[in-house]
C-alpha positions as a Markdown table, in Angstrom:
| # | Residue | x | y | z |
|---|---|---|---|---|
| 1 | Unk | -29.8 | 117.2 | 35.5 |
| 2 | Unk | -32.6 | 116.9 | 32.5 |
| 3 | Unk | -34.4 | 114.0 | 32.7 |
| 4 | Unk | -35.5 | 112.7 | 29.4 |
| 5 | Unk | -38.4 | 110.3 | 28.4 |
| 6 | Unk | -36.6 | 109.2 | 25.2 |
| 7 | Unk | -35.8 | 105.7 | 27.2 |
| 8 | Unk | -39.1 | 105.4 | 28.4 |
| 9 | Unk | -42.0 | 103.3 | 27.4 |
| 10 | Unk | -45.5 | 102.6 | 28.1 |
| 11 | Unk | -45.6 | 98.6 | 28.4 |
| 12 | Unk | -49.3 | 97.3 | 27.3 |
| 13 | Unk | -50.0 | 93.4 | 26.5 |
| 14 | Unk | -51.4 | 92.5 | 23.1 |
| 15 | Unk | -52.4 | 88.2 | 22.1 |
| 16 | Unk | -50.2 | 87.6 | 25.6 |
| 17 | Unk | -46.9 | 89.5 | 24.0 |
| 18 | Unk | -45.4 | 92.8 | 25.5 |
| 19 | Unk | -45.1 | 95.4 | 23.0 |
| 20 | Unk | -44.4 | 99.4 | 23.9 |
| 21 | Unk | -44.5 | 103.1 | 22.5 |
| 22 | Unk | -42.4 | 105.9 | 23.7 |
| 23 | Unk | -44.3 | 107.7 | 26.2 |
| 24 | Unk | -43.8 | 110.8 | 24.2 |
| 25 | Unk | -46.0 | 109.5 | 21.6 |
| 26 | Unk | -49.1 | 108.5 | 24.7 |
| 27 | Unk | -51.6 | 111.7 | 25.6 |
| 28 | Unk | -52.9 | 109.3 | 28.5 |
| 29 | Unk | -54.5 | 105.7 | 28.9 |
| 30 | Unk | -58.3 | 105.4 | 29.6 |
| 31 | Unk | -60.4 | 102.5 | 30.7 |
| 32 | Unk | -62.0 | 100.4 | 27.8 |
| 33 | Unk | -65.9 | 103.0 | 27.0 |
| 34 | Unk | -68.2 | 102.9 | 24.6 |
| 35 | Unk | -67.2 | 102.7 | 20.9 |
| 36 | Unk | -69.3 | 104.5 | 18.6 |
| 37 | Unk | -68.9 | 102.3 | 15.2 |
| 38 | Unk | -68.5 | 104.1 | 12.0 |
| 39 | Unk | -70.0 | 102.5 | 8.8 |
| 40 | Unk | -67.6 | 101.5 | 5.7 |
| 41 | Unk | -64.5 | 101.5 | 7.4 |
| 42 | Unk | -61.7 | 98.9 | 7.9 |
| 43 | Unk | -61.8 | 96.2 | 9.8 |
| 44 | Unk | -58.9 | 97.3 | 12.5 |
| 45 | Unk | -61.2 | 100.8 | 13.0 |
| 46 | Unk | -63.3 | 100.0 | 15.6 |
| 47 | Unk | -65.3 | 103.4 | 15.7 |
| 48 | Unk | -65.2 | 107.0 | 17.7 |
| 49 | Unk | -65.0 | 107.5 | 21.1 |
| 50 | Unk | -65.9 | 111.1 | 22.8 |
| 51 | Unk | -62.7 | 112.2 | 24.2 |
| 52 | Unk | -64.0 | 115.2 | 26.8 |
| 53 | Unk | -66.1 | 116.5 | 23.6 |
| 54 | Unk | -63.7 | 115.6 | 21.1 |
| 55 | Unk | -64.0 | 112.7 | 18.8 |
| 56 | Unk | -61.2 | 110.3 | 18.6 |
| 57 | Unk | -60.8 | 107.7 | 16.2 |
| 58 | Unk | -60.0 | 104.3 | 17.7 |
| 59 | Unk | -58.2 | 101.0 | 16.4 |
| 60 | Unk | -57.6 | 97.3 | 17.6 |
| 61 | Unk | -53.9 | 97.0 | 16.9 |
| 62 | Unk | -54.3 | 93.4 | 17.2 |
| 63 | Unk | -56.5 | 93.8 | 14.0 |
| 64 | Unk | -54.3 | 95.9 | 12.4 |
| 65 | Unk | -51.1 | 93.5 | 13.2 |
| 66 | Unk | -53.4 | 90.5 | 11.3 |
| 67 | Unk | -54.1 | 88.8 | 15.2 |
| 68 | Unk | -57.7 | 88.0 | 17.0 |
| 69 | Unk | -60.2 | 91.1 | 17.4 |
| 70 | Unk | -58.9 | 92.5 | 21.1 |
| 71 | Unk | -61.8 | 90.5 | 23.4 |
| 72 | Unk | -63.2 | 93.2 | 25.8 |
| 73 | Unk | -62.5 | 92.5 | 29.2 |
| 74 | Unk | -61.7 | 94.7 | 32.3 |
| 75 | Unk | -58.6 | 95.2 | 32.1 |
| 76 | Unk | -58.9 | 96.4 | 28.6 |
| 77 | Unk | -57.9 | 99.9 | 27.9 |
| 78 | Unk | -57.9 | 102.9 | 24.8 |
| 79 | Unk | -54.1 | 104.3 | 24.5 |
| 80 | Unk | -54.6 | 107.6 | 23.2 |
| 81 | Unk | -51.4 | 108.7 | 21.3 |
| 82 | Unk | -50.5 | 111.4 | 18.5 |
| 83 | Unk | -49.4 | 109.5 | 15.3 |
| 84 | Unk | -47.6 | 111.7 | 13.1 |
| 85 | Unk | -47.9 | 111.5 | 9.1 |
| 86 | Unk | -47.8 | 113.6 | 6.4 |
| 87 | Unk | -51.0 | 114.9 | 6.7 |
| 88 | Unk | -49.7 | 116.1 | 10.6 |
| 89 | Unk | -50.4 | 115.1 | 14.2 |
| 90 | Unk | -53.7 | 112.5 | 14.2 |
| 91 | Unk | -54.7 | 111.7 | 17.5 |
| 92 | Unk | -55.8 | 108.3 | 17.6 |
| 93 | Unk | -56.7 | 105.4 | 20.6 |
| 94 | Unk | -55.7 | 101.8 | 20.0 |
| 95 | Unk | -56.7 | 99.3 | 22.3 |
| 96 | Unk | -54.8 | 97.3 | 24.2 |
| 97 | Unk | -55.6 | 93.8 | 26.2 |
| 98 | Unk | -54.1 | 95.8 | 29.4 |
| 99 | Unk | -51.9 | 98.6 | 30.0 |
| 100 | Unk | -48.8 | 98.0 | 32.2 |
| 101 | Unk | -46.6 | 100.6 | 33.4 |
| 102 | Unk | -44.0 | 102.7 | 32.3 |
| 103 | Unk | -40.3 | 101.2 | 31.9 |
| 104 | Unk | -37.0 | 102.7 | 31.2 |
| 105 | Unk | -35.1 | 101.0 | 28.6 |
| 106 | Unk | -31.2 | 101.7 | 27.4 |
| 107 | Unk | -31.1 | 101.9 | 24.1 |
| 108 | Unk | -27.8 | 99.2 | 24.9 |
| 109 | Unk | -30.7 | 97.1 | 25.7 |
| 110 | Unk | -32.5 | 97.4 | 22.7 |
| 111 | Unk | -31.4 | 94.8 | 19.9 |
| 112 | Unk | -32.8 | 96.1 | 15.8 |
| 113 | Unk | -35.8 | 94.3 | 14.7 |
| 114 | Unk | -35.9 | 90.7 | 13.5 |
| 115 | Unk | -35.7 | 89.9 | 10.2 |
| 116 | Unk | -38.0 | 86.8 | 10.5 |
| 117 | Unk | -39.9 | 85.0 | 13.8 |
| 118 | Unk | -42.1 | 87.9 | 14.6 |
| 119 | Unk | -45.7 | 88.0 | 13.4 |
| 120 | Unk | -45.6 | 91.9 | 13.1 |
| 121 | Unk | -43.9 | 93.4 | 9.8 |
| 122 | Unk | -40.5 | 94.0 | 10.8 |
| 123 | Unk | -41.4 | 98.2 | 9.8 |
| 124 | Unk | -43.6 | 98.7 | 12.3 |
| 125 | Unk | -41.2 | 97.6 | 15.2 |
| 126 | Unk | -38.5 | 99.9 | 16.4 |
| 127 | Unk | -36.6 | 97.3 | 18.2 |
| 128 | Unk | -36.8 | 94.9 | 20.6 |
| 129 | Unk | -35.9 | 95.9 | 23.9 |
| 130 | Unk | -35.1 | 93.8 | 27.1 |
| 131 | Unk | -35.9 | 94.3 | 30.7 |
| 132 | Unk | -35.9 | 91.8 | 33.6 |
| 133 | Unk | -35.2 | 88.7 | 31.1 |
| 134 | Unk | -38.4 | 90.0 | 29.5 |
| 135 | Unk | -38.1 | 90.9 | 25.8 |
| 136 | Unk | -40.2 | 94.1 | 25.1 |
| 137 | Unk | -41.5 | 94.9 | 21.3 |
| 138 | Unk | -41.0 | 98.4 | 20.7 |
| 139 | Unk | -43.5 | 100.0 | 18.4 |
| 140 | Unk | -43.2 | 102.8 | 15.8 |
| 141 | Unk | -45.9 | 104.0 | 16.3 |
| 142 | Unk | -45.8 | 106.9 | 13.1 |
| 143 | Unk | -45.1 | 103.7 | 11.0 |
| 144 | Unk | -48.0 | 101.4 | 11.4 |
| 145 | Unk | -50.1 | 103.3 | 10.2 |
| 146 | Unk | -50.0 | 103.6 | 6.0 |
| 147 | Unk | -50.9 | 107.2 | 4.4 |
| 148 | Unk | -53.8 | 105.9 | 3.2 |
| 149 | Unk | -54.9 | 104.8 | 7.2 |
| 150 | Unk | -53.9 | 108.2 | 8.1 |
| 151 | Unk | -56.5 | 109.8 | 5.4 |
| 152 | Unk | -59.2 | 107.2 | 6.9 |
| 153 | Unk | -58.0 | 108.5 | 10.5 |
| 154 | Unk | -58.4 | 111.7 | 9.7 |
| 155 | Unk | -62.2 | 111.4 | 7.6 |
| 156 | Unk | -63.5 | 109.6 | 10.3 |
| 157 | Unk | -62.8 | 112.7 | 13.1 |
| 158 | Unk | -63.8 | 115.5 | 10.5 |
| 159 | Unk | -66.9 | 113.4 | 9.5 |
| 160 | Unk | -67.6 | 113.5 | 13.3 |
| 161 | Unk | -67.0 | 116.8 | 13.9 |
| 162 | Unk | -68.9 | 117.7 | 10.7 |
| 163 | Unk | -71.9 | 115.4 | 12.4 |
| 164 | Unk | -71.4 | 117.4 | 15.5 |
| 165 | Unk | -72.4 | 120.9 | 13.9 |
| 166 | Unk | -74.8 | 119.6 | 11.9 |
């Protein structure tokens, strides 16, 4: 028998709510590291990280979804996921308030987006899926980000591998 990840999630707290991302969509989860800040960018990019000698842009989603800046603390992590857009596969990390665990969720389980009562635009949510009496906010991930983001994303790791030859 195959077994698929289609069902499962990676489960990560943001402002004390439970969102996820298919785990297809997660390279791996690192501990919170130094942020290298990048002048002239938006507020939700919080700079570059060195990814074993690769830059990698990073974001606070909570930024991004209009909430408080992430506050750093030790349970904060980097999810490093591949966002895909037009322009391709970006890698990018977004930081998260803590990392859970992976959950499979039935797609039974998963109810459409609200219309109204969420403070995320209903596009970037996939659904919301529920587990253990625990409602879970399923991210689409390739939609939060706008083309024009994605160009930013993109910049910000060729200006750093530009820097890196230079």
């Amino acid at each position: 028998m195959e077994v698929s990840n289609a069902n499962q999630y990676l489960t990560f707290t943001l402002d004390n709510e439970q969102y996820a991302i298919g785990v297809a969509k997660v390279r791996e989860v690192l501990e919170h590291t130094k942020i290298t800040k990048l002048p002239r960018t938006a507020e939700f990019m919080k700079g570059i990280i060195n990814l074993r000698g690769a830059g990698v842009p990073v974001i606070d989603l909570r930024l991004k979804f209009g909430l408080p800046e992430t506050p750093i603390t030790k349970d904060t992590s980097i999810i490093v996921m591949e966002v895909e857009s037009q322009e391709g596969t970006v890698v990018v990390g977004a930081l998260a308030d803590a990392v859970h665990e992976v959950v499979e969720i039935d797609e039974k389980a998963v109810e459409p987006a609200p219309r109204f009562g969420t403070r995320l635009a209903a596009e970037f949510i996939r659904g919301v899926g529920k587990k253990d009496e625990l409602f879970i906010i399923i991210l689409d991930i390739d939609r939060i980000f706008n083309a024009e983001d994605i160009s930013a994303l993109a910049a910000t790791r060729e200006a750093e591998v530009a820097e890196a030859k230079a």
